[in-house]
Each structure stands twice: as structure tokens, then as C-alpha cells.
N, C-alpha and C positions, 0 to 999 in steps of 0.2 A: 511095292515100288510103283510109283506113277509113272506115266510116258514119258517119252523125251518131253520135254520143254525146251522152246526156242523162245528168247528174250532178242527180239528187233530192234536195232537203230540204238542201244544202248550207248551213251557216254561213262566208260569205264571209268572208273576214278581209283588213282592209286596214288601217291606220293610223289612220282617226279611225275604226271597229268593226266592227260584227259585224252582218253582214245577211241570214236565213234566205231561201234562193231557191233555182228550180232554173237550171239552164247547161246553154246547147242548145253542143254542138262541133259543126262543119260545115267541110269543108273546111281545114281545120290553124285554122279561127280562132271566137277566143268570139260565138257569132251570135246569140245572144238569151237576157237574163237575165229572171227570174220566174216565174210558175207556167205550166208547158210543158205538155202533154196529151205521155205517153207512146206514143202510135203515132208522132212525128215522129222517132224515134231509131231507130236499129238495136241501140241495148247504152245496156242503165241501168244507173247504177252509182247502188248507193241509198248517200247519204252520210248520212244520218239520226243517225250517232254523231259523225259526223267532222268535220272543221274544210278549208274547201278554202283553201290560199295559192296566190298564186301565184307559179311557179317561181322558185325560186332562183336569184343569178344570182352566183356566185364570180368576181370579180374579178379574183382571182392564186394562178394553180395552176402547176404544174412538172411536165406531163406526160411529159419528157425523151422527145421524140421531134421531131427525129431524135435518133439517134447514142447514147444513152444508154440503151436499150430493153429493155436487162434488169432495169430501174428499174421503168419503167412504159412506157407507151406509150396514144396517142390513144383504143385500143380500151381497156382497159382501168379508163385513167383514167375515162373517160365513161362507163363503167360502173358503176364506183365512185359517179363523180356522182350518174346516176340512180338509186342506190338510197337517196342521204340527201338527195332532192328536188331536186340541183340540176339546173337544167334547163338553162344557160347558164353561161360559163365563159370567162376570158379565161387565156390562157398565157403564158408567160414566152421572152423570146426567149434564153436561156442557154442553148441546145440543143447540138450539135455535128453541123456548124456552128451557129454565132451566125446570129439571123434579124436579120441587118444589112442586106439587100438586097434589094431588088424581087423577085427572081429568088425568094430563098430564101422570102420570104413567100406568093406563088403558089403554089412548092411546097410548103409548110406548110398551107396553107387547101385545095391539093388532095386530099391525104391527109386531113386530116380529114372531107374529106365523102365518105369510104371508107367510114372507121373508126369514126365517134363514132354513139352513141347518142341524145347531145344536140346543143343547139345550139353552138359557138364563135367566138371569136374571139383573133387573137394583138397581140400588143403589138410596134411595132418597137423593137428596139435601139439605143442612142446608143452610136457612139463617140466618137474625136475629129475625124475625117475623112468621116462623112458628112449631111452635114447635108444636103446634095441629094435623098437618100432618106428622109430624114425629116422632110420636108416634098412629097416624092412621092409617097411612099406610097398607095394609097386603102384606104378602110375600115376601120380599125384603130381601136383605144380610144384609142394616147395611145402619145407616146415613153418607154420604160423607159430611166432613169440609175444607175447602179450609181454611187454616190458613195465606196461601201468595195470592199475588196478583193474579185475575183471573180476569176470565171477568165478567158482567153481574150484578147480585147481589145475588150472591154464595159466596163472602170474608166472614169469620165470625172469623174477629183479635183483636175484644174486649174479653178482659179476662170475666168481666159480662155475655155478651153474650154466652161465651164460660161455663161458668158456669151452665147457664141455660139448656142449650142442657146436659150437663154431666151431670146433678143431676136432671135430671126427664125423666123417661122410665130407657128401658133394654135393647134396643136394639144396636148392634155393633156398634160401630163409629170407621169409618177409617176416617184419616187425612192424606190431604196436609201438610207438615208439614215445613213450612220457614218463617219465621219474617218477615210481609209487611215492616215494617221498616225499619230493616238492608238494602233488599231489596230495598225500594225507595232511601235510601244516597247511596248508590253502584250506584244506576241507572244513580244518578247525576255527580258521578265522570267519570262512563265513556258517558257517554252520547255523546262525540264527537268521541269516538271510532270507527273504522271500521274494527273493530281484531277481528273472530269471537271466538279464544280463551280466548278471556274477559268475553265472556257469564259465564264459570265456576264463574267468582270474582266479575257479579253482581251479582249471587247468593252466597253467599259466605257458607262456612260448619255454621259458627256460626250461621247462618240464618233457617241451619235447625235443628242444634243442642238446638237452643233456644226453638222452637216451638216446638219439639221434647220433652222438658227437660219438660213445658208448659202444654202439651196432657198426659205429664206421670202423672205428678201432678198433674190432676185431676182426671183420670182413679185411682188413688191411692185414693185419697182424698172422689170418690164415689162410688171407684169398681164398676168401670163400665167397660168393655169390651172394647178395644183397640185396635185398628189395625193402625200400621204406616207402611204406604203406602210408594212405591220406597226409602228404605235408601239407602244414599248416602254417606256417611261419616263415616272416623274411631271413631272420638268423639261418635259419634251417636252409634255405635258398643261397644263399652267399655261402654256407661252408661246403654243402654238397658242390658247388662249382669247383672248388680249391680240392675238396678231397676226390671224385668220380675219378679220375684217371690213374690212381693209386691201387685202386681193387676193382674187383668187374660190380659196379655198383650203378643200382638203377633208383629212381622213384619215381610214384607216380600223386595226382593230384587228384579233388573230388569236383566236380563242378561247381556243390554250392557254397565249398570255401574260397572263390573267385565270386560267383556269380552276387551271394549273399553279405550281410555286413554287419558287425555290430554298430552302436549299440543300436540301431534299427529296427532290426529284425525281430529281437527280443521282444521289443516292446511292441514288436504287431503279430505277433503269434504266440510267444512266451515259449511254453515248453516247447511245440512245433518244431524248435528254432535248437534244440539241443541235438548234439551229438557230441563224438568222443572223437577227436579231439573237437575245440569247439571251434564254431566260426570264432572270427575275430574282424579288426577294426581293418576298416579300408585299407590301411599301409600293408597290410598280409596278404590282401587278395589281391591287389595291385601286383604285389611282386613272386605271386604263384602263377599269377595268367604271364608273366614276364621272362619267368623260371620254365616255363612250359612253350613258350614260343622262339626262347635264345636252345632249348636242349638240356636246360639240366634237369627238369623236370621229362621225364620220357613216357610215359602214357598218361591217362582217364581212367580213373573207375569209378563207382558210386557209392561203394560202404552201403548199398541200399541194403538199412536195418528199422523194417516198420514195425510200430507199436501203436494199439488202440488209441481210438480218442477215449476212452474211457481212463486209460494207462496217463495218456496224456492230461490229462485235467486235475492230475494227480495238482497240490503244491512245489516249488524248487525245493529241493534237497527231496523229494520223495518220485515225482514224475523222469520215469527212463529216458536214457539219453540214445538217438539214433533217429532216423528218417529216411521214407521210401526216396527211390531217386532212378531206379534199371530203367522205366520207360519211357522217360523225361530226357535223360543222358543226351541218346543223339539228337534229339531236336533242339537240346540247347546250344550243341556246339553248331550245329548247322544254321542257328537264328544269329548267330556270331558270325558265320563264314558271311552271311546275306547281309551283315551292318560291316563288311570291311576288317573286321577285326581279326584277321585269318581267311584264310582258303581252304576249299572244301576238302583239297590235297591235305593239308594238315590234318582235318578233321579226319583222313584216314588213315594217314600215319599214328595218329596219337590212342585213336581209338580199334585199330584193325591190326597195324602192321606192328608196331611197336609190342604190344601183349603178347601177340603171337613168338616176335623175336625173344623178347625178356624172356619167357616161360617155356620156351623151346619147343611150341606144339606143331606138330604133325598137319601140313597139309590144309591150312587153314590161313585167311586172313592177306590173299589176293586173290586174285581174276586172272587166274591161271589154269591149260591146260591141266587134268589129271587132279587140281585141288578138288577139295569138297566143294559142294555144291552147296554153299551157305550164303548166302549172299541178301541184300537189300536194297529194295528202287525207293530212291527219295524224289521227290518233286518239291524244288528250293522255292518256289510261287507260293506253293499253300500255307495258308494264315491259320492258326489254331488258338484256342484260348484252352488252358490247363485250367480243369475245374474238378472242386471237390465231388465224390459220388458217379463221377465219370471216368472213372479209372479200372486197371484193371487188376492190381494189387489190391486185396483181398480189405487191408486195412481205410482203403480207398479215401486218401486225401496224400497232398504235395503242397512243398514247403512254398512252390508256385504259384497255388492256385488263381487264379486269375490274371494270369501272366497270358498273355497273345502273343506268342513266338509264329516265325514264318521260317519254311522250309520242316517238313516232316515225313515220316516214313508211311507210304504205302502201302509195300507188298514186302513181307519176310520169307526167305526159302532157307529151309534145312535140310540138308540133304538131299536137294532135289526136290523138294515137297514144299509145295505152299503154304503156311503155317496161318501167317495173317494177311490178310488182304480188303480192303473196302470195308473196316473196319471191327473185322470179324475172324476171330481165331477157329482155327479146326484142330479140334482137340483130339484128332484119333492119333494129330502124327506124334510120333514118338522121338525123343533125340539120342543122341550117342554118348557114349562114354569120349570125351577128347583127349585124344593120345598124347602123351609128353616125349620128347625125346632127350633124357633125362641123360 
């Protein structure tokens, strides 16, 4: 463990505002806020320009490790993290193998506390046959349900099925949320297509509004705790408004289904431009950035799911769908706070406090006595330009590239330990398993 650290002249940033102080670090945790005499520190860091939040905490990331690791991998991905401030991370159990199993989750949360830089945690897997472990499990955010098509045997699109998982336990379920069906006849029609702007219309919105409409109707039906994962659609935005107060029901949004657009995009990046669900036309991202600024939308996450350019250059109908996004996140919502379109308060509500609450974790996600010491200084002045080969995701390219965003993350702490700073990660420090209080 490092010395204390004292963080000077910091403007705290939390969701009702902005509070000039200095933060004694002590032991991995925030140990005293206000004006601090600098002999009690070993390392001051003067924040005097800067804005301290605290750590970001990304929901749903696709580090593909295991099995997939010429992708990404736990070391990497969390490095990535730590350099666009996220300091905690939940992952996706679609590995190879699928984290279906007590066994596989052990050895998943072993390996990270190898590899990662920050903090983790993984999400179990629904199938159709285990529901003994997904009510065993300990420590996790919440059961992940693939309601559309995936790989492996992770699909779980019988309603039955889907019943039995909602009406037995307590624990979160976050959903994939698109009708294999609609789905597979979309697939058929264009199945001769080489447009990769057709991706958006084999997923169609009715595809997710259905399996959406589906997951509410039974989180209503068991009150049971809800989480829909990357929405994508207006439909979707106007019934979660009408339905959230019926069941404890949360969603959250991806940046680059606001940020990005069909049919645009498509056509200047092509496969680049795919993931699951997909972007869509302006009228969808319009009213997700709307959906996330009124509340019905309630946090940020990235889906960050990378795949080679090599994978990429495939043809449509053969080229995977998904894209990096963990180290872009907060510098795009902070290039947003700096054009007006929100405050930087939002930006920590949406991306700090809000995950934290949804997911019930342990001591994370403000600038609080006694929290962990995870935190992030951003300087809202500095101008960057996101470019391919400059990255720190392994598969190193952004659906961004070339994008000059202003306001971005300097300095990452984890636990008390500086992770990234001045553009350079220290890869010795190690992160933590993050505690749920389930």
C-alpha cells in the first residue's frame, strides 16, 4: 500500500454539486475531507485546475477472457479502463467457456485479481438448466439473460423458461433484450445483403421493444429487480416511462447509440459501426440522450465488446458485431457537460452514483469519508483527438477516431494507488473484487 495521499484544492463533484476541499487517501480509503495540513501526506497531488469524480464504475464490458483473448483480455481491458477513469467494471459472462458455473466464476474472479489494474466484477449466466447456480452463486451484480440470439447456450427466449429464472431468487437480472424471432425472419430477408447499413433492420426496434415489453412483464408480475441493458429505441423510452414505477426497474444507455447515427455511420466505417443491438437513425438517439436526461433512462455503460480489424474486414452477414468504447466513455460525456448539453453533476450521477445504487455495491462511487479510495481528476480545458493505434485496448481502434473531444481524465486512483497518470498506467497495481450488497 502507498502513503497517504493528499489531493489539494480539489472541486468534488457529486450530483447535487461542487464542493472545493482537500482528500487525505490513507490506506486504499477516502480518510478525511477539508482543509488538510500537508505534512500528513507522503505525495500531493495539487488539483487546483481540476475536477476530482469519483470512479467510474462500467456496468457491462466484454473483456473476452477466457477463450477469446486475442480480443482483449482482463489485463488489458483494465487498462483501457483506467485510462478513461473507470475504476470498476462489471463483465459479461459470454466468454469461452460461458461463466455458467460456480467453478467457472472462481476461476474468472481468480484471474482477475492477477491481471486487472482496477476493480471487478462478473455477472452469472442464465441458461435454461441452471438456475441452482444462479441462485448460488456469491458476490456477483446480477443474472445476465440473453433474450436474442447469441452464441453458445446462453439464449434463454422461452417465456417458461424465462419465468422460472423471474420467480425464483432476488437477485438482479439484467437482459439482452430482442426477440430471436423477429430476429431470425429479418435475417432471412436480408441474408443476401452486403449493405452494412442493414445491420440496424436485422435487428429491428420491434425486436427490442418486444423482449423489452416481455422482461417488464415479469419483473412486474414477480417484482423482481430489472436491469435493461443498452436501450436502443424510442418505443423502448416511452414504455419504460409508463411502466418503471410498477416494479423496481432500471436501464441504462451506451454512449454510441446517442452519440452515433445511421445511416452515416455505416457508410463511413461499415462493419466498425456494428454491434448488438444496433445503432440506429437519429430519431433513437435523440430520444435516449432525452430518456437519460428526464430519468428514465438511469445510468452509462459501454457494451465495450472489441474485435480485430482483421475480424472486421470480414463481409456484412460474416463480420462480428460489437466495439471498444470503456476508455472513450467519460470523455465523451464530459465533451457533452463542456458544449452545454448537461453538467458535469449529471456526468456523475449517471456514470458513478447511479451503477453504484442500481447494483447495490459496497462503498464506492462518492467522495466520502471511509469510501474506497477510487476516484478520478479530470481537467474540463483539455482538448484530445481519439485516434486509431493510440489506444490502450489491445484491439486499438474507436468508432471515434478522429473525433477532438475537450475535457478528459488525467489521474486514475484505485484503491488509493495511482494507476494512470500523465498518460502512463503502472501496471503493478492490482484491483479488487467489488463487493455487492446483494
Amino acid at each position: 500500500m502507498s502513503s497517504p495521499i493528499l489531493i489539494k484544492n480539489a472541486r468534488c463533484v457529486s450530483s447535487r454539486g461542487i464542493t472545493q476541499q482537500d482528500v487525505l487517501l490513507d490506506n486504499g480509503k477516502i480518510a478525511e475531507l477539508g482543509q488538510i495540513e500537508e505534512k500528513r501526506a507522503g505525495q500531493i497531488i495539487d488539483a487546483s485546475n481540476l475536477f476530482l469524480l469519483p470512479g467510474v464504475l462500467d456496468p457491462q464490458v466484454h473483456f473476452r477472457d477466457p477463450g477469446l483473448t486475442w480480443k482483449e483480455d482482463l489485463r488489458t481491458g483494465s487498462m483501457a479502463a483506467a485510462s478513461g477513469g473507470v475504476t470498476s467494471f462489471f463483465d459479461m459472462p459470454n466468454t469461452k467457456p460461458s461463466t455458467i458455473t460456480i467453478e467457472a466464476m472462481a476461476e474468472r474472479k481468480q484471474h482477475a485479481s492477477e491481471k486487472c489494474v482496477v476493480n471487478y466484477n462478473f455477472f452469472i449466466g442464465a441458461t435454461n438448466t441452471n438456475l441452482d447456480v444462479l441462485n448460488g452463486v456469491k458476490n456477483v451484480p446480477g443474472i445476465k439473460i440473453f433474450m436474442g440470439s447469441s452464441t453458445g447456450d446462453l439464449l434463454v427466449s422461452d417465456t417458461k423458461d424465462l419465468e422460472n429464472i423471474f420467480g425464483n431468487g432476488s437477485r438482479l437480472i439484467a437482459v439482452h433484450a430482442e426477440d430471436d424471432d423477429i430476429i431470425n425472419a429479418a435475417k432471412e430477408i436480408y441474408k443476401n445483403s452486403t449493405d452494412f447499413n442493414h445491420h440496424q433492420f436485422v435487428r429491428p426496434p420491434d425486436a427490442a421493444l418486444k423482449a423489452t415489453t416481455l422482461a417488464v412483464e415479469l419483473s412486474i408480475k414477480y417484482q423482481r429487480r430489472l436491469h435493461i441493458l443498452h436501450t436502443t429505441t424510442l418505443d423502448e423510452v416511452r414504455y419504460l416511462e409508463i411502466q418503471k414505477s410498477k416494479a423496481p426497474i432500471s436501464a441504462e444507455v451506451c454512449p454510441q447509440h446517442f452519440l452515433l447515427s445511421a445511416p452515416y455511420i455505416y457508410k463511413k466505417i461499415g462493419a466498425y459501426a456494428q454491434m448488438n443491438p444496433p445503432i440506429r437513425n437519429i430519431e433513437h438517439g435523440e430520444a435516449l440522450w432525452d430518456g437519460l436526461v428526464n430519468g428514465v433512462i438511469d445510468c452509462i455503460a459501454t457494451d465495450h465488446a472489441p474485435h480485430t480489424h482483421e475480424e472486421k474486414a470480414k463481409p456484412f452477414g460474416e463480420a462480428p458485431a460489437g466495439m471498444p468504447g470503456v476508455e472513450t466513455s467519460l470523455p465523451m460525456l464530459l465533451d457533452r457537460a463542456n458544449r452545454g448539453l448537461c453538467s458535469i453533476e449529471d456526468v456523475v450521477k449517471w456514470m458513478c452514483e447511479k451503477p453504484v445504487e442500481l447494483y447495490r455495491v459496497k462503498n464506492k462511487g462518492h467522495i466520502k469519508t471511509g469510501y474506497d479510495a477510487d476516484l478520478v481528476l479530470v481537467d474540463m480545458g483539455k482538448k484530445k483527438s481519439i485516434e486509431n493505434g493510440k489506444l490502450w485496448t489491445k484491439v486499438n481502434w474507436s468508432p471515434y477516431d478522429g473525433w477532438t473531444t475537450q475535457g478528459w481524465p488525467v489521474t486514475t486512483i484505485v484503491n488509493g494507488n495511482i494507476v494512470f497518470q500523465d498518460g502512463e498506467i503502472d501496471e503493478r497495481i492490482k484491483g479488487r473484487e467489488v463487493l455487492i450488497d446483494a
